[in-house]
N, C-alpha and C positions, 0 to 999 in steps of 0.2 A: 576504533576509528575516531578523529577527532569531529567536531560539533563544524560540518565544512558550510558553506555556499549552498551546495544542495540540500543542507538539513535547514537551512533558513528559507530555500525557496517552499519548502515543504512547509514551512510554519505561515509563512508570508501567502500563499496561493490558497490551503485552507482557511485562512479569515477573512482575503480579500474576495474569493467566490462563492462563502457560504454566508461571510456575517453572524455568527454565532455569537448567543447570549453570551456562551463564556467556553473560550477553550483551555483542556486544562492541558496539562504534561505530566504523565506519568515515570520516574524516576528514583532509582537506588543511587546512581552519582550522582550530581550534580556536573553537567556539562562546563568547559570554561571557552574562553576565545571569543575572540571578534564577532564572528557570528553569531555566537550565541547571546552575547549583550545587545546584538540590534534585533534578537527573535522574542528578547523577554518580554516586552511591552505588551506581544499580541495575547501573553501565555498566562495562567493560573499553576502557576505548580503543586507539587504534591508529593513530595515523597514516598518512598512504601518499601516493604520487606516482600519481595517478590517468593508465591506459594511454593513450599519444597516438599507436600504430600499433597494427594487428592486418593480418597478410600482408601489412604494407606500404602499406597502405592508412590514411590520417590521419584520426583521431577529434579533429575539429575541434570538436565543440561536447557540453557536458559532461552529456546527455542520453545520445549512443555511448560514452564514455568510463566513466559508468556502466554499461552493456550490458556492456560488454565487462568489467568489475571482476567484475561479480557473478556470470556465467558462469564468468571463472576462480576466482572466491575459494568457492564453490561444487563444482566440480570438486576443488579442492584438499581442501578439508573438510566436503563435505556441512551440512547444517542449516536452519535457517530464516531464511530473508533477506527483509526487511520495509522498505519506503521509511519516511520519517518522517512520512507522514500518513497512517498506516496504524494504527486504532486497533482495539484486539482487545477483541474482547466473550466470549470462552472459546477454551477449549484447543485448541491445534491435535491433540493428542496421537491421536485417532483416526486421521488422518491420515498420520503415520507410519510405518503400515507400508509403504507404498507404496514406490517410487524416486525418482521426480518426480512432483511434485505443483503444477498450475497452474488457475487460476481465470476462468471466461468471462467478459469484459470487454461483457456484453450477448450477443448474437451474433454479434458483430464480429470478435473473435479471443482471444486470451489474453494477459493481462497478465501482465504483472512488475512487480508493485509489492509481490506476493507469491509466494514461491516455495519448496517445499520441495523436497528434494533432500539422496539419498545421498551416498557421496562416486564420482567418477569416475562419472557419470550416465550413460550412451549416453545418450539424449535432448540432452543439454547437449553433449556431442563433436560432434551431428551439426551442432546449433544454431551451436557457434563457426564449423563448418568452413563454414558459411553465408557467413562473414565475408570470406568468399575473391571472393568478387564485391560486399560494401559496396562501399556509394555515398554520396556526400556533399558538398556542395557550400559546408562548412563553417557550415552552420544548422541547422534541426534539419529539413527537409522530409523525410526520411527516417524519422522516429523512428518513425511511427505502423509501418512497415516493418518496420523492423527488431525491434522491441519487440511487437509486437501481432500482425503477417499473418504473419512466418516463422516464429512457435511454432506457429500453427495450421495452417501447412504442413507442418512435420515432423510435428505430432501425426496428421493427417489420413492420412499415410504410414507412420508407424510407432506406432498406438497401442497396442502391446504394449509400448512404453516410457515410456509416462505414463498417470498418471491425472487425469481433470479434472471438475471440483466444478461446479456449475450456477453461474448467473449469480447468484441469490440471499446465495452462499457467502463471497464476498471482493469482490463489485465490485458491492453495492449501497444506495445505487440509484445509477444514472449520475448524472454531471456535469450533463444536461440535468433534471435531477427533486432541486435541492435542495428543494422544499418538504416532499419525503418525510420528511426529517431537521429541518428546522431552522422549520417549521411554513406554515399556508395566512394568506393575508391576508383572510375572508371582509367582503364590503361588508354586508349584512345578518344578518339572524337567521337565514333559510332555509339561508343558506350556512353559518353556525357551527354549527348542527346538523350535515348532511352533512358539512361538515370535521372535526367532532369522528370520524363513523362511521371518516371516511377514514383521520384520522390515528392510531387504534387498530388500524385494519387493517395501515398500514405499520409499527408498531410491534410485532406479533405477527412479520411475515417479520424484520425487523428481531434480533428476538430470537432468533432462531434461524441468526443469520449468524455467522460466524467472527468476522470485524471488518468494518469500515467503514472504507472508502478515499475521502478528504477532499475530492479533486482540490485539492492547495494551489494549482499556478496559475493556477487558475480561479475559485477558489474564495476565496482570500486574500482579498482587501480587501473582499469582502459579509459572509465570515459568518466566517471565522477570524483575522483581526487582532485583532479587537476580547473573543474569547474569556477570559474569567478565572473566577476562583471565585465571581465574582459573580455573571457571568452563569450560570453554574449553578444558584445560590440561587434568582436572581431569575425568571429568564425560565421559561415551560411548554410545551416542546416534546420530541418522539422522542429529539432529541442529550440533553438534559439530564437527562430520564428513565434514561436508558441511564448516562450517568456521573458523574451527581450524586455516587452514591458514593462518589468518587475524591476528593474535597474535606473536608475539617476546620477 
């Protein structure tokens, strides 16, 4: 996918609601495009050779191969690790105090798409040594495992070493409820009424969320390719409402 509009608001909303000492970007290409020359400014880059064993075991498909980065690069220096369609509506700073910090993916499990973390975590040591039994058949049929069921395992077992935010807080609303974000299609009157109620009500929880997680590969080719400044100007829905601002 190219470096769109949405991968700049994602660059643009985390520095403008969190103010960080320094943000970096983790990176094997180097992104090009328009966008990405107005995101570089906020950024620290870094390049890297993303991990292809953990005990031995082959991180075939670059879904584990992130797992396993962001575990160690986390251990190593604690901080806030953020995917690129991860768009921040205020500060994480309350949050902070904590050790690990992870976010309910529905009631399903806990994602990583957001993660805070000290540095040398217990929660993340128990998390890696999980890796001792990866499985992989070089696709991704694993991920939802690995990334999602085994945080909610160790949390379930040791939650004296994490804290975790409702579902509300970083993972909403799911991948199956974009209308919550990017608006209803009502067929009559009846319906734009009660769609108007609706969509001020997801608009209040909305406001009161951390950020908002895009699902890019689900999500890309219906409602974030086509993302620009215009459609910000132009269109009247929850997304635009929330970062109109971000435009000039």
């Amino acid at each position: 996918m190219p470096f769109s509009f949405m991968h700049y608001l994602s660059v643009r909303t985390a520095y403008e609601c969190n103010k960080p000492d320094e943000m970096m970007l983790y990176y094997k290409y180097e992104p090009k495009g328009e966008w990405w020359e107005k995101s570089r400014r906020y950024l620290t880059l870094e390049k890297i050779e993303p991990p292809t064993r953990i005990f031995g075991n082959p991180l075939c498909h670059f879904a584990h191969q992130l797992d396993v980065f962001r575990i160690d690069l986390l251990l190593k220096y604690g901080g806030i690790f953020l995917d690129m369609d991860v768009i921040c509506l205020k500060s994480f700073r309350p949050l902070l105090k904590y050790e690990y910090v992870m976010g309910w993916e529905g009631d399903s499990g806990l994602c990583t798409a957001v993660l805070l973390s000290s540095p040398n975590s217990e929660f993340l040591k128990i998390l890696r040594e999980k890796y001792k039994n990866f499985r992989s058949k070089g696709q991704d049929e694993f991920w939802n495992e690995n990334a999602v069921i085994w945080p909610k395992v160790v949390a379930d077992q040791r939650p004296d070493l994490i804290h975790t935010v409702n579902k509300y807080a970083f993972f909403w609303p799911l991948s199956c409820s974009p209308h919550k974000i990017w608006g209803r299609h009502p067929k009559n009157t009846l319906d734009r009424v009660l769609n108007h109620f609706k969509d001020q009500f997801d608009y209040m929880i909305l406001k009161r969320s951390f950020c908002i997680h895009l699902w890019e590969s689900l999500w890309w080719d219906k409602y974030l390719k086509s993302l620009s400044p215009n459609y910000l100007q132009s269109k009247n829905n929850n997304f635009t409402r929330l970062f109109r601002k971000y435009i000039s």
